[in-house]
C-alpha positions, 0 to 999 in steps of 0.5 A: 375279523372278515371284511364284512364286518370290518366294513361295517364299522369303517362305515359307521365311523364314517357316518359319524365323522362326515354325515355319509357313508362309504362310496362305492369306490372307497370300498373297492380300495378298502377291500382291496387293500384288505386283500392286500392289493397294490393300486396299481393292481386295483387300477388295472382290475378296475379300470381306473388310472394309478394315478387317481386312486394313488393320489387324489382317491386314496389320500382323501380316504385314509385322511377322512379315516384318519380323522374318524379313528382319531390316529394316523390311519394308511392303506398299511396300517388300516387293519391294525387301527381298525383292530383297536378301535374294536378292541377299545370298544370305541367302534360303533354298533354296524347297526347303531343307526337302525336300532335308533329308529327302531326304537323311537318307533320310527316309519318311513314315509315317502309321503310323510316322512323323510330322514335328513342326512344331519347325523351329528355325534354328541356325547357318543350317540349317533343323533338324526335330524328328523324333518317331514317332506324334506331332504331323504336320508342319502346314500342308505346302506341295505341294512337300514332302507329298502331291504328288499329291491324295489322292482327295476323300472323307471329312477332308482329312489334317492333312498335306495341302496340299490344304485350304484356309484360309477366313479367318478362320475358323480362327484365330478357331477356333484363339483360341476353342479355348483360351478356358476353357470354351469352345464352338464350334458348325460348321454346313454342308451335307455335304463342306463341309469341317466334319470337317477343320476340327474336326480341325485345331482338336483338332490346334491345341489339342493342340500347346498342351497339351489333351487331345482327343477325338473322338467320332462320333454317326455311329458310334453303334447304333440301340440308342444312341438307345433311351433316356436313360440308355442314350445318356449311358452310351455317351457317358460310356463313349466319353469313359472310353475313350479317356482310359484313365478306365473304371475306375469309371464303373459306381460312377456308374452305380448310382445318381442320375439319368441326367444327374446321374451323368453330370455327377458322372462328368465333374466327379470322375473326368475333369475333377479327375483331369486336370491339362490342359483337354479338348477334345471333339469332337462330329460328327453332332450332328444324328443326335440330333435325330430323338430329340427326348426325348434331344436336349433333356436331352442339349442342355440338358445340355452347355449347363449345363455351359458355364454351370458354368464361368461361374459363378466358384466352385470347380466352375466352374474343374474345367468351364473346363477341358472345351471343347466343338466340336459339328459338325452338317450340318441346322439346329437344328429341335427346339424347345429353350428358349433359356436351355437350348440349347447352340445360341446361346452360343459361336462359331458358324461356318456354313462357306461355300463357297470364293470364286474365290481359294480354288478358285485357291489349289486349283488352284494346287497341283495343279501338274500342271494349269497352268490359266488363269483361264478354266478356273477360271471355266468349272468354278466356272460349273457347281459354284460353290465346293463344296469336294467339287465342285470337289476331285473334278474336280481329282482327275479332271483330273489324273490325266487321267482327263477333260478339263475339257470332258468332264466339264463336258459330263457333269456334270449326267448319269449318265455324269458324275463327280458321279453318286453324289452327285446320286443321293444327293440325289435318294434324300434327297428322295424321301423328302419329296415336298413338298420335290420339289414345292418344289425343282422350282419352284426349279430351274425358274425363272431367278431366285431365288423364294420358298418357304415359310420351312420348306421353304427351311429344309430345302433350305437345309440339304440344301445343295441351295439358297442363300438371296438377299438378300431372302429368296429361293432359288435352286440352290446351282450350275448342276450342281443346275439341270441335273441336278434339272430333268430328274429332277425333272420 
């Protein structure tokens, strides 16, 4: 039996037994316990601690195996049990989920029908709980949604199986969520993934019973922006909205101050009126930071209301049930007293690009690709583990609109498939000609160099630079090397 197929029905079993599948970093243990691996070999390609995967990942995975199989399951014994569980017939089908839809004549929907993730066993068959615009069927695998790669722009669909789990970061986000008055705060350049992940956190806290709302500051007028009072109207009114709770906001908006009535709408209107906890989520907080007036009473805002549910009065348990999730691309560059910012409570979570078994992961379910190490090797040469990067050339690789070497060949060009987002690049620093000057040191030299702090700052958080152990910079991968060496010249 190969690892694919032993995959397969360790997968299933878990479905079965948990109502999910397998996370990306359970199988990174399983493969490499297959492989014969220690953990503190896996830790170390990996980039984990021992620790972690030895006593906190590890321990719950064999226990959950364990539990499915019906017999004590361990990382040295699991390719033993796992030969007798398909020897007595009990594992099931890999594809037993998707013959199930198959033959109820099932079609997917994103406007009509959504699978829920209810999948119970009864009398050996694997049953699932249809529902119509409900919750989607989460964490698919490739066999059942989304065979073929939907083309990389924008979130990465609740039902896809092409996002990638970055552990631990979804968990921890997952716990966090349903802590009172919680707070988490997701910083990357852009198309690092912020927006999927802060989609699948509204969607976690949504299956245990929270109300959710998205909001985008990226969606806002300019005339937003014209003042305080008429930025919190706004704010208030696109959270009224969408909870159906506009009726009596114009009450509020006769009288006090421009945060007192907006805190008075929330505490009396929303937060007493609901019997569940709200999340909100906030994207493209950083466009508020040109607006420095209205960033710091509205910063200063939100951070009192985290501090109102610490407080352990009546009023703090009505703000234990407001969570909040900002999400913003540039660094937090207005001053903001710190006693007073939102900035440095909660969970922060700075998303990192993938590693070399998460792109694998990636790769893997393109099925049609079938690549060896080396080709993974070869694209992670030129674009490193930029989500977007490396999704936008497995999109073109597959539907065969370029081999990898062509597109390695192009890539830093105007001919190549990254052209529309260098261009966008480059017009971002155009607009900085110190940051050109700065950039064009960085991109020139072979080894990492120093720049004053402020401007590594800002490449940093243009996503054009990564920063190096002591202190210095160097291009984010090959393709800003290349391409920014001869535009910038």
């Amino acid at each position: 039996m190969d690892f694919e197929t032993a995959f397969k029905i360790l997968d299933t079993a878990v479905v079965a037994q948990t109502k999910r599948h397998l996370k990306d970093i359970e199988v990174t243990i399983l493969r490499s316990s297959w492989q014969g691996k220690k953990y503190g070999e896996i830790a170390q390609v990996h980039g984990y601690t021992t620790e972690y995967l030895q006593h906190d990942v590890g321990p719950k995975l064999w226990q959950m195996l364990s539990a499915a199989f019906g017999e004590k399951v361990s990382k040295k014994n699991f390719q033993a049990a796992l030969e007798r569980q398909r020897l007595s017939g009990n594992a099931d089908s890999p594809k037993q989920l998707e013959d199930i839809l198959q033959s109820q004549k099932l079609m997917l929907s994103d406007s009509q029908l959504k699978i829920d993730n209810s999948v119970s066993q009864e009398n050996g068959e694997v049953l699932l709980t249809l529902h119509t615009n409900e919750r989607c069927l989460r964490r698919a695998t490739p066999t059942q949604l989304n065979a073929e790669p939907e083309f990389p722009v924008g979130q990465v669909p609740l039902t896809s199986s092409f996002y990638v789990e970055r552990p631990p970061i979804e968990d921890r986000c997952f716990q966090e969520i349903l802590q009172p008055g919680a707070l988490i705060r997701i910083k990357a350049s852009k198309q690092m993934g912020k927006t999927s992940l802060m989609a699948r956190i509204l969607d976690e806290a949504r299956n245990h019973g929270c109300q959710t709302v998205a909001l985008s500051f990226h969606l806002a007028d300019k005339a937003v922006f014209a003042s305080l009072d008429t930025f919190l109207r706004w704010f208030c009114e696109s959270v009224g909205r969408k909870l159906k709770k506009l009726h009596q906001l114009d009450d509020y908006w006769s009288i006090y101050g421009s945060k007192d009535k907006t805190t008075a709408y929330f505490e009396e209107c929303l937060l007493e009126e609901i019997d569940s906890p709200l999340v909100i989520s906030l994207d493209g907080v950083d466009r508020i930071f040109p607006h420095r007036d209205i960033a710091e009473d509205f910063f200063n805002l939100l951070r009192a209301w985290y501090e109102y549910a610490k407080y352990g009065d009546r009023s703090s348990e009505l703000w234990q049930k407001l969570r909040l999730v900002l999400v913003h691309s540039k660094e937090v560059y207005i001053p903001l007293n710190i006693n007073q910012s939102p900035f440095n409570v909660g969970l922060s979570i700075e998303l990192q690009e993938f590693n070399q078994e998460q792109v694998q992961i990636l790769v893997e379910r393109h099925q049609a690709l079938n690549w060896i190490d080396v080709q993974v090797e070869k694209l992670m040469d030129m674009v490193g583990g930029h989500p977007y990067l490396v999704r936008l050339a497995l999109y073109h690789v597959q539907h065969q609109d370029i081999t990898l070497e062509q597109l390695l060949q192009t890539a830093p060009t105007e001919a190549g498939i990254y052209k529309d987002h260098l261009r966008e690049h480059l017009c971002n620093l155009d607009d900085h000609p110190n940051l050109v000057a700065a950039f064009s040191q960085v991109v020139k030299s072979l080894v990492p160099i120093e720049l004053d702090s402020e401007l590594a700052f800002k490449l940093h958080s243009m996503g054009l630079v990564v920063y190096c152990n002591d202190n210095k910079v160097m291009p984010r991968c090959n393709l800003y090397r290349q391409y920014f060496q001869h535009h910038l010249s």
